[in-house]
C-alpha positions in Angstrom: 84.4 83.7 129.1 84.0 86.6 126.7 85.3 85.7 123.6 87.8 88.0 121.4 86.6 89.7 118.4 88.4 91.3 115.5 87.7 95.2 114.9 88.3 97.0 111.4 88.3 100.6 111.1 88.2 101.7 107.1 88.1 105.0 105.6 87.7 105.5 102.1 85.9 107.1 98.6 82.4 107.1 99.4 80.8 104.8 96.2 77.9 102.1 95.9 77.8 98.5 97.5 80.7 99.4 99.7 78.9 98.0 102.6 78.1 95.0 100.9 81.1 94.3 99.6 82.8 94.8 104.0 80.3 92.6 105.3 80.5 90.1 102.6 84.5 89.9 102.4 83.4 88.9 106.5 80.9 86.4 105.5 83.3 84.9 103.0 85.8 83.9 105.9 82.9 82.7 108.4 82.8 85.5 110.3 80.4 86.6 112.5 79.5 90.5 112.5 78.8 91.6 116.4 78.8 95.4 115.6 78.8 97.4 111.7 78.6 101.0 112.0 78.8 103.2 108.8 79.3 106.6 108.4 79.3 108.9 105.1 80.5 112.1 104.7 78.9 113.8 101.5 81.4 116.7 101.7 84.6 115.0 101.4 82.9 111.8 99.2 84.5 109.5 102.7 83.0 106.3 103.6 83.8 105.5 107.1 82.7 101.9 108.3 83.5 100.0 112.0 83.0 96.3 111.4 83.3 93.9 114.7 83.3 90.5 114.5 84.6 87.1 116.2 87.7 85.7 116.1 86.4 82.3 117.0 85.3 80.2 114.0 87.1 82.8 111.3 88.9 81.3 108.6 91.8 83.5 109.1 94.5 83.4 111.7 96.0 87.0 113.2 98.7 87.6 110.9 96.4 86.4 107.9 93.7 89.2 109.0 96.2 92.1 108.7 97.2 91.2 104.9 94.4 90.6 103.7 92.9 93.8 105.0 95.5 95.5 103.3 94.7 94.3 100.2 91.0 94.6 100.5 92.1 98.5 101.4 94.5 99.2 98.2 91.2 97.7 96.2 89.1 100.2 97.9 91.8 103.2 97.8 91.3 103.2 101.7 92.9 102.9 104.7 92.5 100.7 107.5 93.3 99.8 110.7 92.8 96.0 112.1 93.0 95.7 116.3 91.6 92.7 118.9 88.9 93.4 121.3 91.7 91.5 124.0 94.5 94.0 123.5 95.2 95.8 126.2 97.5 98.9 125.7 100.0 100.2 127.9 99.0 103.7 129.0 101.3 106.5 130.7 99.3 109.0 132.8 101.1 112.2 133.4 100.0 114.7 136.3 100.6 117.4 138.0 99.2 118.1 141.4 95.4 117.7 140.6 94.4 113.6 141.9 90.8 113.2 140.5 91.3 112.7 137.2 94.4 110.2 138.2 92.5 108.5 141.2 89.8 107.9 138.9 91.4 106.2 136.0 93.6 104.0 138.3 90.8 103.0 139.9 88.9 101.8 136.8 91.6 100.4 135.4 91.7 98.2 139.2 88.1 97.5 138.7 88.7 96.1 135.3 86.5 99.1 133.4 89.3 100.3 131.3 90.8 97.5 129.3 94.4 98.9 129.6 97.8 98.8 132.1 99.4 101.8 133.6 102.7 101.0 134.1 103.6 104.4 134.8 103.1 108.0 135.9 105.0 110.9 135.3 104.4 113.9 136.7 105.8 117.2 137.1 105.1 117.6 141.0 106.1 114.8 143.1 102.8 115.6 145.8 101.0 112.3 143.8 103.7 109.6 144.4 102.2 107.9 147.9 99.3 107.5 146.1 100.4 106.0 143.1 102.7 104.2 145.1 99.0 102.3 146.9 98.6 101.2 142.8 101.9 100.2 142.3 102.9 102.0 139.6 106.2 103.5 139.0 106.0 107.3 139.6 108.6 109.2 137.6 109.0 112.7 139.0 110.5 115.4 136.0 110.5 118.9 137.2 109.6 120.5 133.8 110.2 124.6 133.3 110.9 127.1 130.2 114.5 126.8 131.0 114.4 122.7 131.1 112.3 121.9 128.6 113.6 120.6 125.8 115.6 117.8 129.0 112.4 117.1 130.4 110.8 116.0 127.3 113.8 113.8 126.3 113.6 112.3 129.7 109.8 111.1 128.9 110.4 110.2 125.5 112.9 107.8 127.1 111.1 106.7 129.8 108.0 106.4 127.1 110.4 103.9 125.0 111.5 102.3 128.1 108.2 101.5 129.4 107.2 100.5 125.8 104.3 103.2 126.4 101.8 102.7 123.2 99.5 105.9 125.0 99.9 108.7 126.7 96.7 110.2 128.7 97.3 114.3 130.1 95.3 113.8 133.4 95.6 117.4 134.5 98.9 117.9 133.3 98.8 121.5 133.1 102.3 121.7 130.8 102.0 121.9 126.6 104.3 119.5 125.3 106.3 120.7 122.0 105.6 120.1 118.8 109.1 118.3 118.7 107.9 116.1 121.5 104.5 115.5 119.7 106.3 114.4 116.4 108.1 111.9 118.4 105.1 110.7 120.0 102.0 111.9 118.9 99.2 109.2 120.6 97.9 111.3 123.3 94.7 112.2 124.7 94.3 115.2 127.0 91.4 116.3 129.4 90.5 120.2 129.4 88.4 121.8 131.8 86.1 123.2 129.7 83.6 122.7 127.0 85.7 123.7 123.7 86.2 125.6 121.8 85.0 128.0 124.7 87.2 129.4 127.6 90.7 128.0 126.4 93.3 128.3 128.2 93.7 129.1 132.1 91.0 129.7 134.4 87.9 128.5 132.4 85.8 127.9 135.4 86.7 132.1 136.1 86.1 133.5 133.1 82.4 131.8 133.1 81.7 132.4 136.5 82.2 135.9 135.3 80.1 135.6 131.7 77.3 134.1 134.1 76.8 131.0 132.0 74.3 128.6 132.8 76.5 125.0 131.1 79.9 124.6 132.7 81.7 121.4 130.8 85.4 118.9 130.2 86.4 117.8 127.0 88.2 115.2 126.0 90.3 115.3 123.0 93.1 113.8 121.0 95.9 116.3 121.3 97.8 118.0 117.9 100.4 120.7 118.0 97.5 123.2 118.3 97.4 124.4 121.8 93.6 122.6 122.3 92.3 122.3 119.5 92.6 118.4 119.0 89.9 116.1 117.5 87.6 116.3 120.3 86.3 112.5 121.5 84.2 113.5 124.2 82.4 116.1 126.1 80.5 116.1 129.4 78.2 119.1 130.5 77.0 120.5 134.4 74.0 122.6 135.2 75.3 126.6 136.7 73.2 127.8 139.1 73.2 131.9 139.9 74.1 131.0 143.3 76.7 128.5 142.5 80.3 130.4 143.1 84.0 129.9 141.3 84.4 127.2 143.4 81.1 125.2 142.8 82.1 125.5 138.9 85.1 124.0 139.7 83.8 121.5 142.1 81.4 120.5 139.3 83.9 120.9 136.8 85.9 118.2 138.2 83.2 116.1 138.3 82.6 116.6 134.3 86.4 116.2 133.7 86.2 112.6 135.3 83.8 111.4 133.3 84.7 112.6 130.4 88.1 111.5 130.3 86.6 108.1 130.9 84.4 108.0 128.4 86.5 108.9 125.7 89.6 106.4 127.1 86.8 103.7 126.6 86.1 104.5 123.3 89.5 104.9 122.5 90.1 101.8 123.8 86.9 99.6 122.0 88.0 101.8 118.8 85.1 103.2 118.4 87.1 106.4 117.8 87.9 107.9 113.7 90.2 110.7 113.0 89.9 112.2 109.8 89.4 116.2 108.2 90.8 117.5 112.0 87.3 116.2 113.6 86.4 112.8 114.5 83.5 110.2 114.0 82.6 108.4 117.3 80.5 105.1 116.7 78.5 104.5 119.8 
C-alpha cells in the first residue's frame, strides 16, 4: 500500500538558513522528508522550496498541518500551499472534434497514471460523445459562436459548479475562453500545437512546413487572459525531415501534443508545478 505524504509548496524572500529552518520545522513534528527541492531566484531575491514528506508517524493531524503552515509562512513573509499526495482532483476536459488528446487522457486516467477523475466533458461538437460515452462520463454538448458566447460560458461555469470541477484541461478545444470566464475560473491548463512562443495561433504545423524547420513541438501551459502566453509547464519536441509533408508535421505533432499534455497534467497533479513572475519553476 503506498502510503500518503504531505506536499508544501513555499515561496518567499530569498535569506540564509531558510532551508534549515523548512526541513527542521519537519523534523520537529517527526516527519519524514521523501523529496526537498529548492530553487532561488537571484533576480527577484525568491526562495522557492518543494518539501514532501509522510503523513504516517507526523505529529500533526490534516487540519493542524494547514495552520501551522500558515504561521510558519507569515514568519517567513511567504506564501504557501499545503496538498496530500492522495487527493485526487476532479478534472473537466473540454474538446472539440480532435480525439487524441481526449482518448489519451481518459485512458490514463483508466489505467490509473493520472491521479484524477473526469467526471465530465464538454465540448463544442457533439462528434466525441459515443466515445466518451465507452468511459462513462457525462458529455455536455454547448455549441459556442461569437454570437453565443457570453451563454455558452455561463452554461460551463454552471456546469463547472455543478460538477464541483476543481480543473479544467483544453484538450484541443480550439475556442478562447474570455477573460470574464477566466476570472471566474481561472485553473486551466491548455495544450498548443506548437512549441511557444513560436507559430501562435492557427495552423502552426503550416506555417513551419513552410519556414522549413527541422523541430516541430506541443506545449503545455497554464492558461492567462493572454491569448497563449501562459506559464508554460511542459514542452515536447519531433524531429522534421525535408521529406516529411504538412501532414507528417501534424501526424507527429499529435504525437508531441499527447505527451506533453500528460506530462505536465502529472506534474500538476504531484505539485511539482510553481507559478510565480509569469514563468514557472518545475521540480522534477
Amino acid at each position: 500500500m503506498i502510503s500518503t505524504t504531505v506536499i508544501l509548496q513555499l515561496i518567499c524572500p530569498d535569506r540564509p538558513g531558510l532551508v534549515s529552518e523548512l526541513s527542521g520545522w519537519v523534523a520537529s513534528n517527526r516527519g519524514n522528508i521523501r523529496h526537498a527541492d529548492h530553487h532561488t531566484d537571484s533576480d527577484a531575491g525568491l526562495f522557492l522550496s518543494r518539501i514532501e514528506w509522510d503523513l504516517d508517524e507526523f505529529g500533526l493531524e490534516r487540519e493542524a498541518i494547514f495552520q501551522e503552515i500558515q504561521e510558519l509562512a507569515d514568519r517567513l513573509d511567504g506564501k504557501a500551499q499545503v496538498n496530500f499526495s492522495d487527493e485526487r482532483p476532479r478534472v473537466a476536459i473540454f474538446v472539440s472534434k480532435q480525439s487524441h488528446c481526449l482518448l489519451d487522457l481518459l485512458w490514463r486516467v483508466q489505467s490509473k497514471e493520472l491521479p484524477m477523475d473526469v467526471p465530465l466533458i464538454i465540448a463544442n461538437h457533439a462528434e466525441l460523445e459515443p466515445l466518451c460515452l465507452e468511459f462513462g462520463v457525462a458529455y455536455k454538448f454547448i455549441p459556442m459562436s461569437v454570437d453565443n458566447k457570453p451563454a455558452a460560458e455561463k452554461n460551463i461555469l454552471e456546469l463547472l459548479s455543478e460538477y464541483q470541477i476543481d480543473l479544467a484541461v483544453l484538450a484541443k478545444f480550439m475556442q478562447v475562453l474570455s477573460s470574464d470566464f477566466l476570472e471566474k475560473f481561472p485553473n486551466i491548463i491548455n495544450i498548443h500545437h506548437s512549441s511557444l512562443p513560436a507559430f501562435k495561433g492557427a495552423q502552426p504545423y503550416h506555417r513551419a512546413w513552410e519556414r522549413g524547420v527541422k523541430l516541430i513541438g506541443a506545449t503545455a501551459h497554464y492558461v492567462t487572459k493572454d491569448l497563449d502566453d501562459g506559464p508554460i509547464i511542459e514542452q515536447t519536441i519531433a524531429h522534421v525531415s525535408h521529406r516529411d509533408e504538412v501532414e507528417d508535421l501534424i501526424r507527429k505533432g499529435r504525437d508531441t501534443e499527447r505527451i506533453a499534455l500528460a506530462r505536465a497534467l502529472r506534474l500538476h497533479l504531484r505539485r511539482q508545478v510553481m507559478v510565480y513572475r509569469g514563468r514557472t519553476a518545475v521540480f522534477q
